[in-house]
C-alpha positions in Angstrom: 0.0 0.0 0.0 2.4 2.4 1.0 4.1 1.8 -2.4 1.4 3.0 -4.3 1.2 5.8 -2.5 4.6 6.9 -2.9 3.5 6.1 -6.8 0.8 8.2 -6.7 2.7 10.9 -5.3 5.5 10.9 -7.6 3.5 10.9 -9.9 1.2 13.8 -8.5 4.6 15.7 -8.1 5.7 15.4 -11.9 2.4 16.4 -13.2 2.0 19.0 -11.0 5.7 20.4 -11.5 5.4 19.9 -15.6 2.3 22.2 -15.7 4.0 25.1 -13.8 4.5 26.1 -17.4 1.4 27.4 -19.0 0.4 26.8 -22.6 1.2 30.7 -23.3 4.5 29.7 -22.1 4.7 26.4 -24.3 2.9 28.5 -27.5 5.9 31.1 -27.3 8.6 28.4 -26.6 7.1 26.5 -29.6 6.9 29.7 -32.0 10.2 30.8 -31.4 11.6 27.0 -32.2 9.7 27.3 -35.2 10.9 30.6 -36.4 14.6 29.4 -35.6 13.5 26.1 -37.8 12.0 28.1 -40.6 14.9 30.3 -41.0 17.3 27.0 -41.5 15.0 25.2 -43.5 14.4 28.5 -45.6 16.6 31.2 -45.2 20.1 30.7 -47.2 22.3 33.8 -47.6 23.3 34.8 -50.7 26.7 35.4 -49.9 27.2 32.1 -47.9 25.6 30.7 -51.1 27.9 28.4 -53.5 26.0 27.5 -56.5 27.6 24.1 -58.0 27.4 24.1 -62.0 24.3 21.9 -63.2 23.0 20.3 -60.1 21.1 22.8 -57.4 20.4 19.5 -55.1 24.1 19.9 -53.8 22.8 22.5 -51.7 20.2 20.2 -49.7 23.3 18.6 -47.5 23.7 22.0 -46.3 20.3 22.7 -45.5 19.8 19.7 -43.3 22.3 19.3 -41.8 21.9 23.0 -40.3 18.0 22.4 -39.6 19.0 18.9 -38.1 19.4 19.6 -34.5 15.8 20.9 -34.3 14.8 17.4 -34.5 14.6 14.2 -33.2 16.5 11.2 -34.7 13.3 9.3 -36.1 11.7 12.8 -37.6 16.0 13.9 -38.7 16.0 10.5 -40.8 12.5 11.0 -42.6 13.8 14.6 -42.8 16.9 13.0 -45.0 14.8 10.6 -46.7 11.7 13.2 -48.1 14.6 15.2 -49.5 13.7 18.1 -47.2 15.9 21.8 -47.9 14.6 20.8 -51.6 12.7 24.5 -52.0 15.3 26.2 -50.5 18.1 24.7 -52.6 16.3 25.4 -55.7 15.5 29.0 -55.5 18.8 30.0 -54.4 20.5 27.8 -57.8 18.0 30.3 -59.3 19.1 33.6 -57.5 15.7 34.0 -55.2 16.5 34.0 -51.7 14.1 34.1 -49.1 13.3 35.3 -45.9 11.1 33.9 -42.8 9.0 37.2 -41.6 6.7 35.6 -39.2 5.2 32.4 -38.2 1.5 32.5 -36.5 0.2 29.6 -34.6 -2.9 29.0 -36.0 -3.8 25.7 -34.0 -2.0 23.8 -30.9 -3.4 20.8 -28.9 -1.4 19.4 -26.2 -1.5 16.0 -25.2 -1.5 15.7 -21.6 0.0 12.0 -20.9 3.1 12.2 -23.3 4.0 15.6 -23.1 3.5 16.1 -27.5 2.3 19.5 -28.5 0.2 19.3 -31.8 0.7 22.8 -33.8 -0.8 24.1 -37.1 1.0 26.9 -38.4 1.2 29.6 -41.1 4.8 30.7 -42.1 5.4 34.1 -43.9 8.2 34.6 -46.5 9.5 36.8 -47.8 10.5 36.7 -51.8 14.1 38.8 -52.4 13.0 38.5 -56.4 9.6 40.2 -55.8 9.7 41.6 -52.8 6.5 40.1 -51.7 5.3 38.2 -48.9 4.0 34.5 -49.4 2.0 32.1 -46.8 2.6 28.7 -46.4 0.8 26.6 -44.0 2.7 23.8 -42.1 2.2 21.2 -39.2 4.5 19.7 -36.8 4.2 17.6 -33.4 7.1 18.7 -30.9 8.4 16.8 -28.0 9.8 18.1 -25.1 13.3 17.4 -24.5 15.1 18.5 -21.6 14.7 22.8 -21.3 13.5 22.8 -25.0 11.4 20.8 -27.5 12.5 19.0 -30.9 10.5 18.6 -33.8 9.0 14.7 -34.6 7.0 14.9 -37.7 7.0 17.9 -39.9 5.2 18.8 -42.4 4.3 21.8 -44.8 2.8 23.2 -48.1 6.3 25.3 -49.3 6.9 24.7 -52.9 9.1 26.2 -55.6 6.5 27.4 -58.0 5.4 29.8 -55.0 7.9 32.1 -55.6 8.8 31.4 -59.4 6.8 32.7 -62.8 5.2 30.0 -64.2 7.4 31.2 -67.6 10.4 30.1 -65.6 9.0 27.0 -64.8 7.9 25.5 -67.9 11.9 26.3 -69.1 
């Protein structure tokens, strides 16, 4: 008996120490891992650039390995495997460079027994070629580890022909 109170108690203690954090709190945490995500996944600076001759997928490598550490190992393999940095890669082979504005939480559900956060989102770039501002809409589910949180499925609606003219495209 008095082991399952001690059980109870522990556990009464952990839940009661892991909501000390409010879901404001979380909701910030989780926009600003986001915006630091975006900008990896996204941003590339044109002077950091190095365009290879004939082949703008050389590029990718770079990209994930720098938006790696924003996830975990299950979500950083399918990250490898969906060709993920793809968008990014080919604008910049193509001179357009872009730039995360903003992201806006549109949606976030947290689920109380394994600690997963559940987040729609809407990221604003910005075009360098245009000078305009597109919306993308993206999902991901984050896990907390340790002080912060890492990424385990990701998902969004970022494509090339976005920011391209459809002349461009069909060259």
């Amino acid at each position: 008996m008095q082991i399952i109170l001690t059980i109870l108690f522990l556990l009464f203690s952990l839940t009661a120490c892991s909501s000390d954090i409010s879901d404001e709190e979380r909701k910030e945490q989780a926009k600003k891992l986001l915006i630091e995500f975006s900008k990896m996944n996204y941003e590339v600076r044109k002077e950091d650039y190095i365009k290879t001759p004939n082949d703008f997928t050389a590029y990718i490598s770079v990209i994930q390995n720098k938006a790696t550490p924003y996830l975990t190992k299950k979500e950083a393999e399918d990250f490898l495997k969906n060709r993920m940095g793809f968008t990014a890669a080919y604008l910049s082979y193509h001179d357009i460079f872009l730039t995360v504005e903003d992201v806006e939480i549109t949606d976030f559900k947290r689920d109380e027994a394994s600690g997963s956060i559940l987040i729609s989102y809407t990221v604003f770039l910005k075009n360098s070629s245009k000078n305009e501002i597109v919306q993308g809409a993206g999902q991901v589910t984050i896990l907390p580890d340790h002080d912060t949180f890492k990424i385990d499925r990701y998902w969004d609606d970022i494509r090339p022909r976005q920011f391209t003219n459809k002349k461009e495209e069909e060259k």
